[in-house]
NUNU-897013 format. One record per atom (N, C-alpha, C): residue in one letter; atom name; y, x, z. Coordinates in Angstrom, 3 decimals, padded with zeros to 6 digits, m for minus. Layout:
N
+---------+-------+----------+----------+----------+
: residuo : atomo :       yy :       xx :       zz :
+---------+-------+----------+----------+----------+
:       A :    CA :        Y :        X :        Z :
...
+---------+-------+----------+----------+----------+
//
This chain:
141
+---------+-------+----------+----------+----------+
: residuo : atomo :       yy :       xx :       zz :
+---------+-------+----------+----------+----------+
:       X :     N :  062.755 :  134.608 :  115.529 :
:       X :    CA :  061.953 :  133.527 :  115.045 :
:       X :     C :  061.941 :  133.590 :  113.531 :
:       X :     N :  061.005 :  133.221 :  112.523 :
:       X :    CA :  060.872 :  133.670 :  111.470 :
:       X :     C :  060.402 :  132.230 :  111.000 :
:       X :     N :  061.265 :  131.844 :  109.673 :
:       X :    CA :  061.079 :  130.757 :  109.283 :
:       X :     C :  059.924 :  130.497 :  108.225 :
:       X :     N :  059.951 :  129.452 :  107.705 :
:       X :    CA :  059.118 :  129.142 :  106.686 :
:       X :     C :  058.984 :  129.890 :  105.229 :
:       X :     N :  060.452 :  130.529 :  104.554 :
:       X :    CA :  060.623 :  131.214 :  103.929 :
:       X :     C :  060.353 :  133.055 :  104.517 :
:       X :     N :  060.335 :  132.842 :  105.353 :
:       X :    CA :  060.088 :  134.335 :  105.704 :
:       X :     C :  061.540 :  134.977 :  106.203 :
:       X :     N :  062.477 :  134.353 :  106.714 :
:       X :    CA :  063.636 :  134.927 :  106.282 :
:       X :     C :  063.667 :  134.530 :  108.038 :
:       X :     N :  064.132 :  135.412 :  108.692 :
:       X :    CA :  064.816 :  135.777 :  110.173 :
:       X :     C :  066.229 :  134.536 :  110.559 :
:       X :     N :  065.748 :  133.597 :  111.781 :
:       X :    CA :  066.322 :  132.226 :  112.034 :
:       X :     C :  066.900 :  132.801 :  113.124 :
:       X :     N :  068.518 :  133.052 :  112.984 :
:       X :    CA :  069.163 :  133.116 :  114.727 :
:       X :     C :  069.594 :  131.871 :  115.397 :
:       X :     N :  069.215 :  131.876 :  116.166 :
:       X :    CA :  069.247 :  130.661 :  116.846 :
:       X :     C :  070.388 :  130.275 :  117.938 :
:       X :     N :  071.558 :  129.986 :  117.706 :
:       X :    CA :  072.665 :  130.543 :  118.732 :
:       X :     C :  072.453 :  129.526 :  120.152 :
:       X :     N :  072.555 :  129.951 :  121.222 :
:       X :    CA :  072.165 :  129.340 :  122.119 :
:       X :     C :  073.239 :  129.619 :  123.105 :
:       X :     N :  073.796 :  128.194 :  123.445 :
:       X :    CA :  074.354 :  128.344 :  124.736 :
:       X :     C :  074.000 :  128.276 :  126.094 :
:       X :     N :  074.840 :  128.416 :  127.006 :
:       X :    CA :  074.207 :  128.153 :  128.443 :
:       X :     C :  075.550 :  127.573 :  129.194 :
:       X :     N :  074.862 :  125.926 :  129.397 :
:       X :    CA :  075.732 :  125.490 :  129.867 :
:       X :     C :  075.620 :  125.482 :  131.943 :
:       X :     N :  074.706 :  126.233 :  132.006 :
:       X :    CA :  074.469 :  126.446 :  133.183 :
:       X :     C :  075.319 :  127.346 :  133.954 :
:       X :     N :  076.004 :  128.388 :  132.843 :
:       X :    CA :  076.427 :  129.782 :  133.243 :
:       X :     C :  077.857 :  128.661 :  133.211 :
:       X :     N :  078.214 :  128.325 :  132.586 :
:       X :    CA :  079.352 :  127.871 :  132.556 :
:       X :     C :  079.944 :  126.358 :  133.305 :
:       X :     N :  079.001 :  125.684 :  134.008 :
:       X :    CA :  079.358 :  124.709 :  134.603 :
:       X :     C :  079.240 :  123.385 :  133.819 :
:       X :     N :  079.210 :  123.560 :  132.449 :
:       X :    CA :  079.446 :  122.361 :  131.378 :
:       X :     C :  080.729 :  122.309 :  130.819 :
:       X :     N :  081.683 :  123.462 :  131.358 :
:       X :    CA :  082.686 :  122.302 :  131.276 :
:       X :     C :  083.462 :  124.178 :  130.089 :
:       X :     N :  083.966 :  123.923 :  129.390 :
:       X :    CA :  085.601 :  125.127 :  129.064 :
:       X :     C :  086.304 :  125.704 :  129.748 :
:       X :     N :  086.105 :  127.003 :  129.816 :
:       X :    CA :  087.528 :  127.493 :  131.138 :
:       X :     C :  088.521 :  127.015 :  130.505 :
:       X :     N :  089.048 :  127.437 :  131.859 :
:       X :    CA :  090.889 :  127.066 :  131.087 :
:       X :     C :  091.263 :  128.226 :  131.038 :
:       X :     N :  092.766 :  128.536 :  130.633 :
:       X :    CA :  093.504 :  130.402 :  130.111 :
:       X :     C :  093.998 :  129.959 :  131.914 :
:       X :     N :  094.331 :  131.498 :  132.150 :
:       X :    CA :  094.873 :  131.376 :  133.730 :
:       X :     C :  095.773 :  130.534 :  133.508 :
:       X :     N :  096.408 :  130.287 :  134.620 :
:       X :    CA :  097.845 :  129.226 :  134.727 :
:       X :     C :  098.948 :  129.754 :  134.476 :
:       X :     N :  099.134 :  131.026 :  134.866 :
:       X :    CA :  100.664 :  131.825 :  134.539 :
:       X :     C :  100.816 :  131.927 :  133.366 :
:       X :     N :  099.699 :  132.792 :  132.313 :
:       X :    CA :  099.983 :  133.024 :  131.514 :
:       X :     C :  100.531 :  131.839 :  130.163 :
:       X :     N :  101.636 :  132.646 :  129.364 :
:       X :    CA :  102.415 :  131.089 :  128.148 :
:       X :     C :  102.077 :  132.119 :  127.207 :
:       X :     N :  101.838 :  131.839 :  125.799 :
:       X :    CA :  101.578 :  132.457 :  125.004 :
:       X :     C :  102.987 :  133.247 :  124.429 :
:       X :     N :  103.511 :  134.186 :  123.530 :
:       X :    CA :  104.576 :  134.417 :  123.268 :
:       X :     C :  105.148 :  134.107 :  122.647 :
:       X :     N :  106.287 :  133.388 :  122.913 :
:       X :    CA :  107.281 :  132.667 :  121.453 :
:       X :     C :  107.354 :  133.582 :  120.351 :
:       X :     N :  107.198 :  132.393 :  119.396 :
:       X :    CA :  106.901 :  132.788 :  117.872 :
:       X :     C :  108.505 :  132.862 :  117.187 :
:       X :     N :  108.639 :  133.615 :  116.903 :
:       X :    CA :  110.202 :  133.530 :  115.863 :
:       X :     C :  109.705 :  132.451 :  114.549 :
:       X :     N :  110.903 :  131.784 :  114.042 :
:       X :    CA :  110.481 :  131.167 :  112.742 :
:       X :     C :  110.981 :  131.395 :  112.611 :
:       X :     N :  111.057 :  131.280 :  110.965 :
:       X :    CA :  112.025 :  131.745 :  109.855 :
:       X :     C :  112.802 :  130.542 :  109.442 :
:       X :     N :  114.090 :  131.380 :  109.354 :
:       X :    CA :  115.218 :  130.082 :  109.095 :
:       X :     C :  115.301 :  129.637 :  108.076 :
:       X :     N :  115.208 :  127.876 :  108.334 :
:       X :    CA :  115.062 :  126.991 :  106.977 :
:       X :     C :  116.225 :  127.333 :  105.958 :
:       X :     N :  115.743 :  127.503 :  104.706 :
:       X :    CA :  116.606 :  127.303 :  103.418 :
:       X :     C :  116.308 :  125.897 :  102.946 :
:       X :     N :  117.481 :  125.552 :  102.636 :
:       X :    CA :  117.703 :  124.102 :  102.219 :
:       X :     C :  117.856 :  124.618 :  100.698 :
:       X :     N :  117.846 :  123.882 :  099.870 :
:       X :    CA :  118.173 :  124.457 :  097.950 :
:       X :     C :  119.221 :  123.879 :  098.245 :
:       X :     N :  120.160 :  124.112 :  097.494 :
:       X :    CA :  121.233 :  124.799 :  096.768 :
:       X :     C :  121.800 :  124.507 :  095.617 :
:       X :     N :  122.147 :  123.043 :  095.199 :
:       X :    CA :  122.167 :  122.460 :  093.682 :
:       X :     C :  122.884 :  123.287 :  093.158 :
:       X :     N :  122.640 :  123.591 :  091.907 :
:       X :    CA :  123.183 :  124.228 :  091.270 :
:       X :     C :  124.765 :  123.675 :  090.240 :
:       X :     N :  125.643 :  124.811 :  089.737 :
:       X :    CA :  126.646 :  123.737 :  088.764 :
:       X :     C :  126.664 :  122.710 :  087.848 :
:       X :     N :  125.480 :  123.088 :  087.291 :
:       X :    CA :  125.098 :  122.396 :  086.413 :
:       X :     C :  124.855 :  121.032 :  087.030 :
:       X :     N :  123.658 :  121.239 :  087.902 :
:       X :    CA :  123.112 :  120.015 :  088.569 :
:       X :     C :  124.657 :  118.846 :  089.022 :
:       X :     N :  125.370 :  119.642 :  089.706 :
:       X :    CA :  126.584 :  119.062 :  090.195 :
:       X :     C :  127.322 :  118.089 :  089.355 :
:       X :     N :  127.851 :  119.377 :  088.264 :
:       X :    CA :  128.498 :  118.958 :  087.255 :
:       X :     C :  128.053 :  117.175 :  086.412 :
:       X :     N :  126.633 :  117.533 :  086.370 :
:       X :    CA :  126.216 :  116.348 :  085.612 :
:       X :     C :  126.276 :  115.180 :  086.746 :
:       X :     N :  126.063 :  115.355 :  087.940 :
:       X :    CA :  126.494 :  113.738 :  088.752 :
:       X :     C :  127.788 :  113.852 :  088.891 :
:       X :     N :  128.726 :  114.682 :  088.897 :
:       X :    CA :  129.919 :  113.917 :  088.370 :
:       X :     C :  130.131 :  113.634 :  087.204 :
:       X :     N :  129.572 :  114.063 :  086.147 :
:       X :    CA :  129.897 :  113.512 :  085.093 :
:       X :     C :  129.011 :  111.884 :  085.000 :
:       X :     N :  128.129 :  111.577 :  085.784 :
:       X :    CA :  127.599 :  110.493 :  085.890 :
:       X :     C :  128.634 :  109.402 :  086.720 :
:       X :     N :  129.142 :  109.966 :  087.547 :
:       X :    CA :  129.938 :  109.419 :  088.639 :
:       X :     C :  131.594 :  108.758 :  087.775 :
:       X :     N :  131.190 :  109.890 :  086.971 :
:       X :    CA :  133.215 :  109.012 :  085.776 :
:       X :     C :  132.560 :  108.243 :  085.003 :
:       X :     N :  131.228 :  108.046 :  084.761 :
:       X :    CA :  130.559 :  107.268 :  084.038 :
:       X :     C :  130.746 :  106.122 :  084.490 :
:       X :     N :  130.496 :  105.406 :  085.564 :
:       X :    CA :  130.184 :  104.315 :  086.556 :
:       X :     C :  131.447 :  103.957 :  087.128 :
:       X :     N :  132.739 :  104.908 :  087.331 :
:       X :    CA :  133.723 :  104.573 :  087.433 :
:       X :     C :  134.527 :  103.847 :  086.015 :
:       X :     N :  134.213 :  104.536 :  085.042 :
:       X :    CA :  134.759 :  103.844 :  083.409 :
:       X :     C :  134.078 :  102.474 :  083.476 :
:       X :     N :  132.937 :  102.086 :  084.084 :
:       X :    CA :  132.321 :  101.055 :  083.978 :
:       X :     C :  132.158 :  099.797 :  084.663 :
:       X :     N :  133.134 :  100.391 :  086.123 :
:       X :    CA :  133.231 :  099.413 :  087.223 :
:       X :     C :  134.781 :  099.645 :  087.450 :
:       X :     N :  134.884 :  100.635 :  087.789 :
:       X :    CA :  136.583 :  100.905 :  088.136 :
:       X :     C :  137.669 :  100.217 :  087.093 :
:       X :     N :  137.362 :  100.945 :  085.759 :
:       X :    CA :  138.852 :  100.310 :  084.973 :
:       X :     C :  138.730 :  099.013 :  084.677 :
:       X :     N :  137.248 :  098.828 :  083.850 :
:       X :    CA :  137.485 :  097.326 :  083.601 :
:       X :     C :  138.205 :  096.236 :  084.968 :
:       X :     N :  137.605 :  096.142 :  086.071 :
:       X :    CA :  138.595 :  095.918 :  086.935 :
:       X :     C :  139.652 :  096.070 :  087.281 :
:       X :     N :  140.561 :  096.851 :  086.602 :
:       X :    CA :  141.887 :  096.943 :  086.920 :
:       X :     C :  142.231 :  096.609 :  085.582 :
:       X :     N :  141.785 :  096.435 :  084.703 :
:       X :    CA :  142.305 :  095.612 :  083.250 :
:       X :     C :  142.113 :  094.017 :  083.524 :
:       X :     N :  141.339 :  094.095 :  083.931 :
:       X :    CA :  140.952 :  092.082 :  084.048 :
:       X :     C :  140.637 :  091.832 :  085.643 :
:       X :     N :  141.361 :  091.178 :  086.780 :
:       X :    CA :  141.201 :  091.502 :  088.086 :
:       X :     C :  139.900 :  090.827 :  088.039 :
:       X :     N :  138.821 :  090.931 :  089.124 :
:       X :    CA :  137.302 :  090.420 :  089.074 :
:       X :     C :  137.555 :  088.662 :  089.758 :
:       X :     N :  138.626 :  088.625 :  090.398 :
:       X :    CA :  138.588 :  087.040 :  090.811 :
:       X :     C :  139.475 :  086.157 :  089.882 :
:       X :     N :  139.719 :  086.651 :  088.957 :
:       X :    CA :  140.105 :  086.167 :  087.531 :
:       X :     C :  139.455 :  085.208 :  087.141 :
:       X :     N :  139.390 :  084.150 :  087.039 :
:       X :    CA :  138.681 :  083.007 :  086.396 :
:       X :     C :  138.573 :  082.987 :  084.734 :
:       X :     N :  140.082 :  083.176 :  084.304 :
:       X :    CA :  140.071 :  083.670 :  083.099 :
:       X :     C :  140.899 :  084.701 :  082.412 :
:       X :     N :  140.662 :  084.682 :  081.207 :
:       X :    CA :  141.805 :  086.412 :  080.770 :
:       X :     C :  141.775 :  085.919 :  079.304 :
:       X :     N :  142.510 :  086.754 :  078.942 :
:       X :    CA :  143.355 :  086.821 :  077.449 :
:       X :     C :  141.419 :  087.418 :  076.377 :
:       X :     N :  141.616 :  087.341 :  075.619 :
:       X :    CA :  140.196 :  087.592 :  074.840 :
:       X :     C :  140.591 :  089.351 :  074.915 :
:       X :     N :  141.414 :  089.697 :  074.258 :
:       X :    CA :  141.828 :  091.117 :  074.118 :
:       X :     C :  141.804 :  092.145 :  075.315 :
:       X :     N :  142.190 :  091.352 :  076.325 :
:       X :    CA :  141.755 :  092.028 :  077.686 :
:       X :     C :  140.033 :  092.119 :  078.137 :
:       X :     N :  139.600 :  091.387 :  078.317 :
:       X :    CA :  138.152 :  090.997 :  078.354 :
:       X :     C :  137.057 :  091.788 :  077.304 :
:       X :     N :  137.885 :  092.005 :  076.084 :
:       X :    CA :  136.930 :  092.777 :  075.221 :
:       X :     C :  137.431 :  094.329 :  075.451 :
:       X :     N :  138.532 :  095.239 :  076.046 :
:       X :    CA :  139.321 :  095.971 :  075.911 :
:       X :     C :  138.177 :  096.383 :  077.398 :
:       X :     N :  138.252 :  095.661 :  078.629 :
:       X :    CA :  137.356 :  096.033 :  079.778 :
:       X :     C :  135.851 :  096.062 :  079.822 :
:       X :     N :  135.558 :  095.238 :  078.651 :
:       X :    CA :  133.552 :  095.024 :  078.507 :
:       X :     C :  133.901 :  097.043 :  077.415 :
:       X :     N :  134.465 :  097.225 :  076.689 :
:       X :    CA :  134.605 :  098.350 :  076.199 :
:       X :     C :  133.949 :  099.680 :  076.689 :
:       X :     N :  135.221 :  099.480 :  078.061 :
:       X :    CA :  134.895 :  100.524 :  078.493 :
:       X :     C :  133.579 :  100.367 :  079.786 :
:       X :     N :  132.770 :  099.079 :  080.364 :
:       X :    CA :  132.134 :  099.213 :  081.009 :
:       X :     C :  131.037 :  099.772 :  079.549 :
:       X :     N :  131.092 :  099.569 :  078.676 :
:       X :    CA :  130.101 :  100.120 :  077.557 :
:       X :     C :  130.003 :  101.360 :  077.395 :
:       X :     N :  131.233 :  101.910 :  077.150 :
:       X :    CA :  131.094 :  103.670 :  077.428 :
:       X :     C :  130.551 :  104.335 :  078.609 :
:       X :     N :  131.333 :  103.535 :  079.754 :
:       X :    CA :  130.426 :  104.191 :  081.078 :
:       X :     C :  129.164 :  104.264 :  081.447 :
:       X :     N :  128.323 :  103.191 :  080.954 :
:       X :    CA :  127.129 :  102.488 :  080.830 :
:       X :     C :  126.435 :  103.966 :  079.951 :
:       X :     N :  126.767 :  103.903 :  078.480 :
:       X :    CA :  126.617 :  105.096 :  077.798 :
:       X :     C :  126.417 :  106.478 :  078.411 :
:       X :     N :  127.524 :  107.072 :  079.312 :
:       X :    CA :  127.880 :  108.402 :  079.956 :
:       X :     C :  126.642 :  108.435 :  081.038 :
:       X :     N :  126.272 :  107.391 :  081.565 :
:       X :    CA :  125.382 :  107.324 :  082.364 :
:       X :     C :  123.791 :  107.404 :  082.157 :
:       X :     N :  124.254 :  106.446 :  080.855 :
:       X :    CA :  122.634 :  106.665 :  080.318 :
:       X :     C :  122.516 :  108.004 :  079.480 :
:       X :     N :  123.210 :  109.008 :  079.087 :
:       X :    CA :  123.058 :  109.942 :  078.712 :
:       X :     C :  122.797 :  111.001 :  079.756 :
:       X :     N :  123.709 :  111.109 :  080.873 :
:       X :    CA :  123.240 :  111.583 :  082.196 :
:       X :     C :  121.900 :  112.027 :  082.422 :
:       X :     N :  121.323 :  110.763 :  082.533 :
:       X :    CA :  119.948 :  110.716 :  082.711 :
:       X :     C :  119.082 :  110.707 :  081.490 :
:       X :     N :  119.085 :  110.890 :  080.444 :
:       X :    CA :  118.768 :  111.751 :  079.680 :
:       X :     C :  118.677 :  113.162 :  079.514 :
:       X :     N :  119.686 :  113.397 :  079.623 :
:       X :    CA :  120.222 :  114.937 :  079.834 :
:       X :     C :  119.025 :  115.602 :  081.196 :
:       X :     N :  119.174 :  114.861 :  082.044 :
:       X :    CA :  118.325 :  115.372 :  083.258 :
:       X :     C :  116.695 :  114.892 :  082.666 :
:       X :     N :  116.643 :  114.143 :  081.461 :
:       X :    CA :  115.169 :  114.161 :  081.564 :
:       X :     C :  114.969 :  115.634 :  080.857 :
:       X :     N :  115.701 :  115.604 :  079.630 :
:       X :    CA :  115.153 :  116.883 :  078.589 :
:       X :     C :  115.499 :  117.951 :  079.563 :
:       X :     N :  116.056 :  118.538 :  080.798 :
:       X :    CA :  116.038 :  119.678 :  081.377 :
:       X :     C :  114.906 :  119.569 :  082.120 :
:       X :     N :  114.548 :  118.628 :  083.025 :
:       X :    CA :  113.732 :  118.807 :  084.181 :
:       X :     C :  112.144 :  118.214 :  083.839 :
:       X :     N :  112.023 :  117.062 :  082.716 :
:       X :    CA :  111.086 :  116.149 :  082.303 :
:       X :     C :  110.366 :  115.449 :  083.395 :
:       X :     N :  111.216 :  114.881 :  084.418 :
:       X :    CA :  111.039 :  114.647 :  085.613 :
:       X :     C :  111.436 :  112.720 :  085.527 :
:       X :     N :  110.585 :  111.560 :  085.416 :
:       X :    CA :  111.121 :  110.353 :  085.192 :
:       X :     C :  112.010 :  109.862 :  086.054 :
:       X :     N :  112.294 :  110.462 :  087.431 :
:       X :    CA :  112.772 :  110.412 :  088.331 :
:       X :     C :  114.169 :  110.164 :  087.459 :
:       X :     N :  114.772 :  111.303 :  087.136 :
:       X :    CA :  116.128 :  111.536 :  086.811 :
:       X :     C :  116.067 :  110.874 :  085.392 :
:       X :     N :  115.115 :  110.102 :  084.943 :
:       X :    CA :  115.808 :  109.105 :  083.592 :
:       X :     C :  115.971 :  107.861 :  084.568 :
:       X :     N :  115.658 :  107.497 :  085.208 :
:       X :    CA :  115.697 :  106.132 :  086.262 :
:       X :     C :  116.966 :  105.975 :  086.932 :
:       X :     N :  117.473 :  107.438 :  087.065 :
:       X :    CA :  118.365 :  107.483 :  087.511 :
:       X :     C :  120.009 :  107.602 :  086.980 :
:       X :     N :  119.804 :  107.605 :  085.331 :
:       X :    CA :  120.494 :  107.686 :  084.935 :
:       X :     C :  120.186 :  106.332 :  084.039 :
:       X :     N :  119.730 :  105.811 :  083.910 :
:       X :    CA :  119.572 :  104.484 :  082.548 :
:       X :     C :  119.258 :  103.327 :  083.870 :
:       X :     N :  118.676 :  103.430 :  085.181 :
:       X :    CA :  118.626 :  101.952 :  085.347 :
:       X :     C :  120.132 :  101.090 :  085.773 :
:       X :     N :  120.517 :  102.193 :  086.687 :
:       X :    CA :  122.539 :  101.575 :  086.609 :
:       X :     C :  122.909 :  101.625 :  085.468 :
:       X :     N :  122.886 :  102.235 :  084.390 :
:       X :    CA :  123.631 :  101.586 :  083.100 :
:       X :     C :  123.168 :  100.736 :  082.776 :
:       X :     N :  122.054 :  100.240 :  082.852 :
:       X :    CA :  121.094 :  099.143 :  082.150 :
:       X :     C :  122.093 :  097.811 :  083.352 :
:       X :     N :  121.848 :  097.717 :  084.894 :
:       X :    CA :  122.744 :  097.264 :  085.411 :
:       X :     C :  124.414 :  096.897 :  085.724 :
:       X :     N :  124.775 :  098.002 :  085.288 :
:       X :    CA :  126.251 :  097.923 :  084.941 :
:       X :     C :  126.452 :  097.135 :  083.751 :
:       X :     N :  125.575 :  097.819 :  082.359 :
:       X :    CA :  126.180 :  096.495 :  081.275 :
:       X :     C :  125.449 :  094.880 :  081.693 :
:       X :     N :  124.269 :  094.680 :  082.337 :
:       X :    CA :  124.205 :  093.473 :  082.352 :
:       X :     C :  125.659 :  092.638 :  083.139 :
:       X :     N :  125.672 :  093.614 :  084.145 :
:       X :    CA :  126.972 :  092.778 :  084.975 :
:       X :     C :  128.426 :  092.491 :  084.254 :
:       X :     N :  128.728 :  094.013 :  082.913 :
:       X :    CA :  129.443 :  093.348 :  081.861 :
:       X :     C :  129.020 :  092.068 :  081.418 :
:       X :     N :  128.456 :  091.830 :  080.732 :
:       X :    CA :  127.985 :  091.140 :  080.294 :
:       X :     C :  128.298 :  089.630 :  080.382 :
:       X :     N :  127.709 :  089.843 :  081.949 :
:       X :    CA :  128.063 :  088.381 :  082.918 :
:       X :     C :  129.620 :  088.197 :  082.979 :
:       X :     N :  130.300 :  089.089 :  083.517 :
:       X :    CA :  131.687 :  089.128 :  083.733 :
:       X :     C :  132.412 :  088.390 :  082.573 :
:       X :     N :  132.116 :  089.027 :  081.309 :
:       X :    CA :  132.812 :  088.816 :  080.076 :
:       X :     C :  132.445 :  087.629 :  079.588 :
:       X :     N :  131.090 :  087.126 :  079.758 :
:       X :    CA :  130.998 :  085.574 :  079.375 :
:       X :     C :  131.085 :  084.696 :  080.648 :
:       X :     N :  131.503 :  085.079 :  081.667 :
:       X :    CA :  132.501 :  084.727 :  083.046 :
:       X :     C :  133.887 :  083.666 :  082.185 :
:       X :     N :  134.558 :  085.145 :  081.985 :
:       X :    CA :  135.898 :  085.026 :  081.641 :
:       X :     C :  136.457 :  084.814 :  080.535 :
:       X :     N :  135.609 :  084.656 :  079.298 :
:       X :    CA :  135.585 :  084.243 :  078.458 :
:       X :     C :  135.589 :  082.823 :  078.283 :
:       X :     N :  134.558 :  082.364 :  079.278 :
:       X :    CA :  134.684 :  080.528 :  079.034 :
:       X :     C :  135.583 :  079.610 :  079.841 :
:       X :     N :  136.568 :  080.288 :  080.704 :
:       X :    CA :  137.244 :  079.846 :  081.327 :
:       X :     C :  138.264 :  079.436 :  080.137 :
:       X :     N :  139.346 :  078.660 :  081.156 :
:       X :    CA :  141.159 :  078.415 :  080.324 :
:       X :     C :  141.522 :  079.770 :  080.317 :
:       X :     N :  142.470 :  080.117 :  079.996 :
:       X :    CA :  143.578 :  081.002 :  079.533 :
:       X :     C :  144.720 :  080.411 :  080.403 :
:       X :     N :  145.253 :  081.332 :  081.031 :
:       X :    CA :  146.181 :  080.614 :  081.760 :
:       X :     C :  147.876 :  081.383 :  081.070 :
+---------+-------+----------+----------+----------+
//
């Protein structure tokens, strides 16, 4: 059949007569042949990678761990010197943490890993924070 442009129209044509209407099916016996896959690799953090969440991890411990064992947390009140001696070090940890995630931004430039390193410090010192003007306005016992 030859179209309007001049250019040869195939016209694909079925016959649903030959075929009943309907799709064969594949015989019944036959299963196709199992496919091998290839075995998943999981990654593999590296030392570095490691290294820096533990070094994030003594971060958050300087920041939750000691101050709590300098000033107990069901303490109503504390000595001023204690209280400023434990907000201290939740400040450094706070620090180690937010550098953490720094550190992981300038390697990877990924915001993921600044979020992950500055929003718990940003949380840890607020909870200093609270703690220390907690225990600060109490008596002195």
């Amino acid at each position: 059949m030859v179209g309007r442009s001049g250019v040869i129209c195939v016209a694909r044509v079925t016959s649903q007569a030959h075929s009943g209407g309907m799709a064969t099916s594949p015989e019944r016996g036959r299963t196709a042949p199992a496919r091998e896959l290839p075995p998943i690799r999981w990654p593999h953090p590296g030392w570095r990678f490691l290294s820096m969440v533990a070094l994030w991890l003594l971060g958050l411990g300087l920041a939750v761990v000691v101050p709590a064992l300098i000033v107990a947390p069901g303490q109503t009140a504390a000595p001023t010197g204690d209280v400023l001696l434990a907000f201290a070090f939740t400040l450094v940890g706070a620090l180690v943490m937010a550098g953490v995630g720094l550190v992981f931004w300038l390697r990877h430039e990924d915001p993921v890993a600044t979020v992950f390193g500055v929003v718990p410090a940003v949380a840890v010192l607020i909870g200093g924070i609270i703690m220390m003007a907690v225990k600060l306005s109490g008596p002195v016992h």
